[in-house]
C-alpha positions, 0 to 999 in steps of 0.5 A, spaced: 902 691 229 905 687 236 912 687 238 914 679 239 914 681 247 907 684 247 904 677 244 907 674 250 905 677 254 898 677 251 899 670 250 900 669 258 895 674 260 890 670 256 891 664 260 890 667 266 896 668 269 898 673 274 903 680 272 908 676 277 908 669 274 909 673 267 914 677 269 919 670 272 915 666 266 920 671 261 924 674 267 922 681 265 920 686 271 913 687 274 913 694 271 916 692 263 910 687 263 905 693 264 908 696 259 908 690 254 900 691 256 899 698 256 902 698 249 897 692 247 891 696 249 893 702 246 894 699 240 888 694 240 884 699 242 881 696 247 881 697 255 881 690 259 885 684 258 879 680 256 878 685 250 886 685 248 886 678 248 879 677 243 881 683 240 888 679 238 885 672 237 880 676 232 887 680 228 890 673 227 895 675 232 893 670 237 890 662 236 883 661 237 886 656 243 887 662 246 882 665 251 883 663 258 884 657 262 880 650 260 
């Protein structure tokens, strides 16, 4: 369902990193990291980060570990 880039990001994105940190994390620019998300929200069906990432962990495409910061 996710291309391997796009659960990266939701994997960054869901420990509540920044699209900046995301983007020198896997060294991609600020507009390809939107587009990573932009593409995960459309293919979750969902409209928030939030949303992406529970509904991500819910499909088996993230761990339960997941889901923002300790």
């Amino acid at each position: 369902m996710l291309t391997t880039r796009e659960t990266d990001v939701l994997q960054l994105l869901s420990t509540g990193s920044s699209y900046k940190k995301i983007s020198s994390q896997l060294g991609i620019s600020l507009h390809t990291v939107g587009t990573h998300i932009k593409n995960s929200y459309r293919k979750l069906e969902v409209h928030s980060g939030a949303a992406a990432v529970m509904r991500a962990v819910q499909l088996g495409l993230l761990p339960s570990s997941y889901g923002g910061k300790s």
